[in-house]
C-alpha positions as CSV (number, residue, x, y, z in Angstrom):
1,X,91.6,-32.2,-26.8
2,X,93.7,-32.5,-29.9
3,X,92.3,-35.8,-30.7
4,X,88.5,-34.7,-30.5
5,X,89.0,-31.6,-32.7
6,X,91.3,-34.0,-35.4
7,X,88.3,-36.6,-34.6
8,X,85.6,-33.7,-35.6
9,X,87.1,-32.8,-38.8
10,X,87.9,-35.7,-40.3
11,X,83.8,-37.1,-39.7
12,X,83.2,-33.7,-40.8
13,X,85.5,-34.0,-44.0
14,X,83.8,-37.6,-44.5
15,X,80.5,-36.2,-44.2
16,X,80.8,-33.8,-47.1
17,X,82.8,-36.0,-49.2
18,X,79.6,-38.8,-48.9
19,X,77.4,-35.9,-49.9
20,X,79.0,-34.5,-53.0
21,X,79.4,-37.9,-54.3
22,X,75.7,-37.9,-56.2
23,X,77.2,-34.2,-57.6
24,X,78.2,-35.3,-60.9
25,X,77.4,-35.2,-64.5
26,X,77.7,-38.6,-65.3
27,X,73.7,-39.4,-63.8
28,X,72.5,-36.4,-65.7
29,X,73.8,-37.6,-69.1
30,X,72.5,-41.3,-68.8
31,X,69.3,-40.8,-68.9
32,X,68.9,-38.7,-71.8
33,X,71.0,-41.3,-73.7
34,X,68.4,-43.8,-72.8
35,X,65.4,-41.5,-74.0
36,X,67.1,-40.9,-77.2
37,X,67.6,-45.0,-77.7
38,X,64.0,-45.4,-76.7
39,X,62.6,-42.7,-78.9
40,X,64.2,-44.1,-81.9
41,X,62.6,-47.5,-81.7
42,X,59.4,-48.4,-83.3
43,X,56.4,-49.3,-81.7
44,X,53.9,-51.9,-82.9
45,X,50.2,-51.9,-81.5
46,X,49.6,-54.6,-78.4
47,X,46.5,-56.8,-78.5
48,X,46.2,-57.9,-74.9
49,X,42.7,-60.3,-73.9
50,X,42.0,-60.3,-70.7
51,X,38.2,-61.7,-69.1
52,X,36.7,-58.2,-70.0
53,X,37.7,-58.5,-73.5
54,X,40.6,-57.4,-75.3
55,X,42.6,-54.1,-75.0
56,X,44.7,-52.5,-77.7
57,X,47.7,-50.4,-77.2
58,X,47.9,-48.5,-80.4
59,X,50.5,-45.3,-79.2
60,X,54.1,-46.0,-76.8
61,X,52.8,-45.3,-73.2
Protein backbone atom coordinates (compact mmCIF):
# COMPACT_ATOMS: atom_id res chain seq x y z
CA UNK A 1 0.00 0.00 0.00
CA UNK A 2 2.72 2.35 0.88
CA UNK A 3 4.35 1.85 -2.42
CA UNK A 4 1.12 2.70 -4.63
CA UNK A 5 0.37 5.89 -2.75
CA UNK A 6 4.50 6.90 -2.93
CA UNK A 7 3.94 5.48 -6.70
CA UNK A 8 0.74 7.97 -7.21
CA UNK A 9 2.41 11.09 -6.03
CA UNK A 10 5.47 11.03 -7.52
CA UNK A 11 3.54 10.45 -11.42
CA UNK A 12 1.36 12.96 -9.99
CA UNK A 13 4.33 15.38 -8.94
CA UNK A 14 5.90 14.50 -12.58
CA UNK A 15 2.78 15.31 -14.19
CA UNK A 16 2.59 18.85 -13.03
CA UNK A 17 6.13 19.51 -13.22
CA UNK A 18 5.80 18.50 -17.32
CA UNK A 19 2.88 20.87 -17.48
CA UNK A 20 4.28 24.03 -15.97
CA UNK A 21 7.34 23.68 -17.95
CA UNK A 22 5.76 25.90 -21.13
CA UNK A 23 4.82 28.58 -17.98
CA UNK A 24 7.58 30.91 -18.50
CA UNK A 25 8.49 34.23 -19.79
CA UNK A 26 11.19 33.42 -21.76
CA UNK A 27 8.56 32.30 -25.07
CA UNK A 28 6.63 35.42 -24.47
CA UNK A 29 9.63 37.78 -24.81
CA UNK A 30 11.14 36.06 -28.04
CA UNK A 31 8.83 36.81 -30.19
CA UNK A 32 8.41 40.36 -29.79
CA UNK A 33 12.26 40.67 -30.11
CA UNK A 34 11.85 39.12 -33.41
CA UNK A 35 8.94 41.51 -34.61
CA UNK A 36 10.92 44.45 -33.54
CA UNK A 37 14.15 43.04 -35.78
CA UNK A 38 11.71 42.46 -38.59
CA UNK A 39 10.00 45.78 -38.39
CA UNK A 40 13.18 47.66 -38.59
CA UNK A 41 14.29 46.25 -41.84
CA UNK A 42 13.52 47.68 -45.12
CA UNK A 43 11.57 46.19 -47.70
CA UNK A 44 12.20 46.51 -51.41
CA UNK A 45 9.29 45.75 -54.02
CA UNK A 46 9.41 41.93 -55.55
CA UNK A 47 8.90 41.47 -59.29
CA UNK A 48 7.93 37.85 -59.54
CA UNK A 49 6.91 36.29 -63.47
CA UNK A 50 5.13 33.54 -63.44
CA UNK A 51 3.02 32.07 -66.89
CA UNK A 52 0.16 34.54 -66.10
CA UNK A 53 2.40 37.40 -66.14
CA UNK A 54 4.26 39.06 -63.59
CA UNK A 55 3.18 40.08 -59.97
CA UNK A 56 4.64 42.85 -57.91
CA UNK A 57 4.91 42.93 -54.14
CA UNK A 58 5.09 46.58 -53.46
CA UNK A 59 4.17 46.49 -49.27
CA UNK A 60 5.87 43.66 -46.53
CA UNK A 61 3.16 40.88 -46.37
Amino acid sequence: MIWNKSRCALAVLLTTMTALQGCTDKAATAPKAVAAAATQQTFSPITIVHKLGTTVLKHRP
